[in-house]
C-alpha positions as CSV (number, residue, x, y, z in Angstrom):
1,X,-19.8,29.9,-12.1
2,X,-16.6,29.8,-9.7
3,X,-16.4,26.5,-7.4
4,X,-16.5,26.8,-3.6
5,X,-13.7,26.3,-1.6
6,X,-15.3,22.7,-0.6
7,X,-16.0,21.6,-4.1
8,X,-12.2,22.8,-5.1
9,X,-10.9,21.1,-1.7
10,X,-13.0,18.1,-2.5
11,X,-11.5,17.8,-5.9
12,X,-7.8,17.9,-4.7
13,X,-8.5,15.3,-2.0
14,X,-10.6,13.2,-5.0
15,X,-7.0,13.2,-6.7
16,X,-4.7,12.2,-4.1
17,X,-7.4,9.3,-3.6
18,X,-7.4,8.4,-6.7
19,X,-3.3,8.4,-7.1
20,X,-2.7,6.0,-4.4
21,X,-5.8,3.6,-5.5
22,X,-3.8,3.9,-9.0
23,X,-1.0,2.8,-7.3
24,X,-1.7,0.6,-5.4
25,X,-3.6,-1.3,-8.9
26,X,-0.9,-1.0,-10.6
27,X,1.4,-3.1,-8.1
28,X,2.1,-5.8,-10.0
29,X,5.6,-5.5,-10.4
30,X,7.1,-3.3,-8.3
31,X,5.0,-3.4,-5.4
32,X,7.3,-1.1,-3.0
33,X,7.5,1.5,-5.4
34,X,4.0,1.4,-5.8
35,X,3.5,1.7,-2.0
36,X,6.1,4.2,-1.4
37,X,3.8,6.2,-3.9
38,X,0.4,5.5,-2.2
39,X,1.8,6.9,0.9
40,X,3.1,10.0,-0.5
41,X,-0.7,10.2,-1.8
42,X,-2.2,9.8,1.2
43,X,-0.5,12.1,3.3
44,X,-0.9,14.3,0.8
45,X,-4.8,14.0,1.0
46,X,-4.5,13.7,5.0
47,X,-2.5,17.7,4.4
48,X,-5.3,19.2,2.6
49,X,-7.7,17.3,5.4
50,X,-5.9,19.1,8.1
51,X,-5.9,22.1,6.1
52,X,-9.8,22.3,5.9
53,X,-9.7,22.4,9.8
54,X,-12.7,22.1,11.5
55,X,-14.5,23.7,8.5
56,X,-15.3,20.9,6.7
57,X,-16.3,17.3,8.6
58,X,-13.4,15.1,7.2
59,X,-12.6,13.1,10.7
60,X,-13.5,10.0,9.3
61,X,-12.2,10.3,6.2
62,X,-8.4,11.8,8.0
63,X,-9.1,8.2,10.3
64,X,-9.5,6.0,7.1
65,X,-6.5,7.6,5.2
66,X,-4.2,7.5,8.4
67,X,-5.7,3.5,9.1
68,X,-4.4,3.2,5.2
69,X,-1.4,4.6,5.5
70,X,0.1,2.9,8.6
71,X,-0.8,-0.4,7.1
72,X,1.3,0.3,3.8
73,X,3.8,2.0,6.6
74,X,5.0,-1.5,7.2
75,X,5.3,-2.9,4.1
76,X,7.8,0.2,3.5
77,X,9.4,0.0,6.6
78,X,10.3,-3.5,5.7
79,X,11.4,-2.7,2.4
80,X,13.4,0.5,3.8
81,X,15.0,-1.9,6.5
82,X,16.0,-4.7,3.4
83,X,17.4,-2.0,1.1
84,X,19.6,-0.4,3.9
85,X,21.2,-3.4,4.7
86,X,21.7,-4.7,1.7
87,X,23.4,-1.3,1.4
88,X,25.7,-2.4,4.2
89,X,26.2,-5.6,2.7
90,X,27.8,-4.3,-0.5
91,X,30.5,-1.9,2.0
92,X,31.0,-4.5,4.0
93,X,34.0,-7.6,3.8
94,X,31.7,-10.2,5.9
95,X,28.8,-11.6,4.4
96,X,27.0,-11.0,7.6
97,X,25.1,-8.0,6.1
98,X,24.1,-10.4,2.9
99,X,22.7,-12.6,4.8
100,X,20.9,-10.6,6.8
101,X,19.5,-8.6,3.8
102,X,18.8,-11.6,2.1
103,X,16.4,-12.5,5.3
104,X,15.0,-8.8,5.5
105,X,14.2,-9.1,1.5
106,X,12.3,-12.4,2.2
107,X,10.9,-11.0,5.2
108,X,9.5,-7.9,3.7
109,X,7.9,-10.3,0.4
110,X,6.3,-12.4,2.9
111,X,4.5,-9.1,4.7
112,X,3.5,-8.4,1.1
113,X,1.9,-11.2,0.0
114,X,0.5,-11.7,3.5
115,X,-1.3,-8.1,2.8
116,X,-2.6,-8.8,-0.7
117,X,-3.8,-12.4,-0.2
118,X,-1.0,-13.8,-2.1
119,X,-2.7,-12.0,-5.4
120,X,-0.1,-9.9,-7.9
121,X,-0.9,-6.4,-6.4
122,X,-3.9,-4.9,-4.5
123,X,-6.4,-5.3,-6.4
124,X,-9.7,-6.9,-5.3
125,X,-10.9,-9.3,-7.6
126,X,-14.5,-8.6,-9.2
127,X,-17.1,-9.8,-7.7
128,X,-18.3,-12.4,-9.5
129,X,-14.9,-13.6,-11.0
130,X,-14.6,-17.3,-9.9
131,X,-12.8,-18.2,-6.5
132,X,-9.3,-19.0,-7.1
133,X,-6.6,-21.1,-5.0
134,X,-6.1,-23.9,-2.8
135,X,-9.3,-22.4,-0.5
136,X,-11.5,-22.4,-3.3
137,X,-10.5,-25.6,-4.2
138,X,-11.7,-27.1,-0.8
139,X,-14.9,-25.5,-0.6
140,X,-15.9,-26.2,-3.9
141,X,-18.9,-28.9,-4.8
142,X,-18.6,-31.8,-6.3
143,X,-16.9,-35.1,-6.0
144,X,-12.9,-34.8,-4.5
C-alpha cells in the first residue's frame, strides 16, 4: 500500500528529530560539534515544516524546533566567536588575540555547562537514577 504524503513527510521530520536528539546524547566529548549538528538537524526538520505549508498543522511543532534551535544558536555562536579569534591569534605577533580567545573558549564552556546542568552532555538523567551533586547533597535526609 503506498504511504501518504503526511505519513512520508512525518517520517522525514521523525528523522531529523531523531538526528539532533542523537546528537545532542552523544555530547559528551565534543559538545560543539555535536551542537553544530543538532542545528543542522533541526533546520532541516523546520524546511520540510515549511514545506508542508498550511497543509499539515505543524505550528507548534516549527515553534518548538525554532525555541530549540536558538538556544543551541548561542552555544555555537560562542564557540564560532572563540574559534575565529583564536584564528587571529595564531596570524597575529601580539598575544592580544590569545588572550582574548582564551577568555572567549572559557566563556563559551561556561554557557555550556550552564545549559546542561553541569552534566557531560544533554542527556536527562532517568528518572529514578539518584540525585547527584552538591544540591542533592543538601536536600538529602539524615544527619549533616
Amino acid at each position: 500500500m503506498p504511504s501518504s504524503d503526511g505519513s512520508r513527510l512525518g517520517r522525514l521530520l521523525l528523522r531529523e528529530c531523531v538526528v539532533a536528539i542523537e546528537a545532542l546524547a552523544a555530547a559528551v566529548n565534543d559538545v560543539h560539534v555535536h551542537v553544530h549538528a543538532a542545528r543542522k538537524a533541526i533546520r532541516r526538520a523546520r524546511s520540510l515544516a515549511a514545506l508542508a505549508g498550511s497543509r499539515f498543522n505543524l505550528e507548534t511543532a516549527d515553534e518548538l524546533l525554532h525555541r530549540v534551535g536558538d538556544s543551541l544558536g548561542a552555544l555555537r555562536d560562542a564557540h564560532v566567536v572563540a574559534l575565529v579569534a583564536a584564528g587571529l591569534g595564531q596570524r597575529s605577533t601580539g598575544t592580544g588575540w590569545e588572550n582574548a580567545a582564551d577568555r572567549l573558549a572559557s566563556r563559551a564552556d561556561r554557557l555550556t555547562k550552564a545549559r546542561t546542568g553541569g552534566r557531560s552532555g544533554f542527556r536527562q538523567p532517568a528518572p529514578d537514577a539518584p540525585a547527584r551533586g552538591p544540591a542533592a547533597a543538601s536536600a538529602a535526609p539524615g544527619p549533616r
